[in-house]
C-alpha positions in Angstrom: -65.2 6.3 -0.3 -67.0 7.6 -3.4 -65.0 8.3 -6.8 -66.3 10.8 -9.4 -65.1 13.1 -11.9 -65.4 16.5 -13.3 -64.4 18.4 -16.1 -61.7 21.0 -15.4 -62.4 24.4 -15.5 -60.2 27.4 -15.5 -61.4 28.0 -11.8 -58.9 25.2 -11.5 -55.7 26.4 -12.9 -54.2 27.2 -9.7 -54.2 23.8 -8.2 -53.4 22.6 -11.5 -50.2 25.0 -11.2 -49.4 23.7 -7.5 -49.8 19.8 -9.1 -47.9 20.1 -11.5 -45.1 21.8 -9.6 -44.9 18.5 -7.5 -41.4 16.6 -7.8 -42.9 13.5 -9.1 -45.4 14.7 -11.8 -42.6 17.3 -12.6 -40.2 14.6 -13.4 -42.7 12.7 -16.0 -44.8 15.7 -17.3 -42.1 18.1 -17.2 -44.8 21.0 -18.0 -44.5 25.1 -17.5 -45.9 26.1 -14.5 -46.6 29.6 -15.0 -50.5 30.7 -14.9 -49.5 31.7 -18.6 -48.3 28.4 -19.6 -51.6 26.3 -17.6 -54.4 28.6 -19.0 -52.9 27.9 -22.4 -52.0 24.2 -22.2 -55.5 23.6 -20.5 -57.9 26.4 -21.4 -58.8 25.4 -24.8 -60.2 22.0 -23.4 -61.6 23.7 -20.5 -63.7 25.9 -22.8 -64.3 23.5 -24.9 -62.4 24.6 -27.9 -60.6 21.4 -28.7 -61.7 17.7 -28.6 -58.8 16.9 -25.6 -60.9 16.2 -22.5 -59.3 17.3 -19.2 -61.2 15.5 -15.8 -60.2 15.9 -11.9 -60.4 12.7 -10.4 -62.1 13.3 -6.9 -62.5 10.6 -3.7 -65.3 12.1 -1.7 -65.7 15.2 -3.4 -61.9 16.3 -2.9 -59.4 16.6 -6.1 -56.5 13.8 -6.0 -55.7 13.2 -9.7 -56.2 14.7 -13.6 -56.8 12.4 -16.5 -56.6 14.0 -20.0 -58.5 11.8 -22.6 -58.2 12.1 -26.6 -58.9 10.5 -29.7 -56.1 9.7 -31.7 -57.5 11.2 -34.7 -58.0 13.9 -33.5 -54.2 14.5 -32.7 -52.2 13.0 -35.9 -49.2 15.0 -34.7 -49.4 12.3 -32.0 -51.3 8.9 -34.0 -48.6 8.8 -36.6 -45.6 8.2 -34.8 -47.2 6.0 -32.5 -48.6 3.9 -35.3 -44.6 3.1 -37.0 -44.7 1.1 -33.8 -47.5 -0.2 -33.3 -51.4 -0.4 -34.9 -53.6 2.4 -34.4 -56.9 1.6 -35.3 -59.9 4.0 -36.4 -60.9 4.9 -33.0 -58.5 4.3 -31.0 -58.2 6.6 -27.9 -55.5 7.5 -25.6 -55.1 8.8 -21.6 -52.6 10.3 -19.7 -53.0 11.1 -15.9 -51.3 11.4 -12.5 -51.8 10.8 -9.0 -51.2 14.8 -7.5 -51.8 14.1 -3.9 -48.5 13.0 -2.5 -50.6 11.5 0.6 -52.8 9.6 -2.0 -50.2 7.7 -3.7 -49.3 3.7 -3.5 -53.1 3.6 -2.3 -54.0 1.6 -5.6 -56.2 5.1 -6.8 -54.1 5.4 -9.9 -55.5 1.9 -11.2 -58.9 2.8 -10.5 -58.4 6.0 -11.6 -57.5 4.4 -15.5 -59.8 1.9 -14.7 -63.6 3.7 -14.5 -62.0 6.5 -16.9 -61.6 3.2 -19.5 -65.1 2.3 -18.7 -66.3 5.9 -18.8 -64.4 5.9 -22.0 -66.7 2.9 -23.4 -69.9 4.9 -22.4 -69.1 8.0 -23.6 -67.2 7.1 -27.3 -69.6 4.2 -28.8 -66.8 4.6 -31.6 -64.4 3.9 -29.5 -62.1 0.4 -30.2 -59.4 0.3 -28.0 -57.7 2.5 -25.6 -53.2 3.0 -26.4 -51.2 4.3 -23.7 -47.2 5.4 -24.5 -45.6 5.3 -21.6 -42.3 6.4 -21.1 -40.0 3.2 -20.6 -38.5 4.6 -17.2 -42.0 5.6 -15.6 -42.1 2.2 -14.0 -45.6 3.2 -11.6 -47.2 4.5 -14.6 -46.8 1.1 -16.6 -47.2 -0.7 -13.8 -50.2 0.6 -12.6 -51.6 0.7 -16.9 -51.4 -3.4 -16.3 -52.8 -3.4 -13.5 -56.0 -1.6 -14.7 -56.0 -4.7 -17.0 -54.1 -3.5 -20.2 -51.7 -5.5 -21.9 -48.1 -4.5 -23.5 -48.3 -4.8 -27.8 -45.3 -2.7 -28.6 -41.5 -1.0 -27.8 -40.4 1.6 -29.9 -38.8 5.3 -29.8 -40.9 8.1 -29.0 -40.5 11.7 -28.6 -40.3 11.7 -24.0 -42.1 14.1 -22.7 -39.5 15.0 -20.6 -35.8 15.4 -22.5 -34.1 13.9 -19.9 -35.8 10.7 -20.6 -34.7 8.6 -23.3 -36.9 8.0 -26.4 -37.9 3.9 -25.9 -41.7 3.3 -24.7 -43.8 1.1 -23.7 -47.2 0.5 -25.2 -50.0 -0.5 -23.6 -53.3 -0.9 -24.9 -57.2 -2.8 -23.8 -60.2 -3.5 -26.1 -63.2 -2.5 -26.0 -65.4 -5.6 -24.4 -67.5 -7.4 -26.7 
């Protein structure tokens, strides 16, 4: 099986749509899901109008996953309440994905997923010092899966959730750059 990635483009909106219209990325992105709402939560990225990076995940050439990758700088609105909790270094960067494929889950490609994006991340942002992840205290999987990609837990603290129904404690999980 062969794993690559590829920026998003607005020829992919419509699968967006149907993915994030699935029960269990629903329940933890808890995003619109009209074509209004996707072209203008993922357009600017996908022509490149704003730093946020938005990839599709693919396992032998077919779409399974999205990863969105940011620096925190760039997004302060984000950074500063994040860094009452815990450090946020100059360059720190952040990701936040899912698994779309129902049929693809509880294969481990979530992990691997964070995993060669984190690499990708070292490769592509030489300024890059650490990689933070808030995760939402109830989205066991997505923590779960953050530790097993080989980042560790530094902080607990409230956070605006994504999702209202969700309560505002997270988890924080964040990995180095290696030296």
């Amino acid at each position: 099986m062969t794993f690559t990635w590829r920026r998003v483009t607005e020829a992919d909106f419509p699968m967006i749509r149907e993915w994030l219209s699935e029960p269990l990325v629903t329940r933890w992105w808890n995003h619109e899901t009209t074509p209004e709402a996707v072209a203008r939560d993922f357009g600017p990225s996908a022509r490149g109008e704003e730093p946020n990076q938005d990839w599709l995940a693919l396992l032998d050439a077919e779409p399974f996953g999205l990863i969105q990758r940011s620096v925190f700088a760039d997004y302060p609105e984000y950074r500063d309440p994040l860094a009452r909790i815990t450090e946020v270094p100059p360059g720190a960067m952040s990701l936040d994905y899912f698994v779309a494929a129902h049929e693809r889950r509880g294969q481990g490609l979530g992990v691997r997923m964070i995993q060669l994006m984190t690499t990708k991340t070292w490769a592509d942002h030489p300024g890059a010092t650490c990689v933070i992840v808030p995760v939402a205290a109830g989205n066991r999987r997505s923590w779960r899966a953050l530790e097993k990609a080989g980042f560790h837990r530094v902080a607990e603290g409230d956070l605006e959730p994504d999702n209202p129904v969700d309560p505002p404690l997270h988890v924080v999980y964040r990995i180095d750059r290696p030296a």
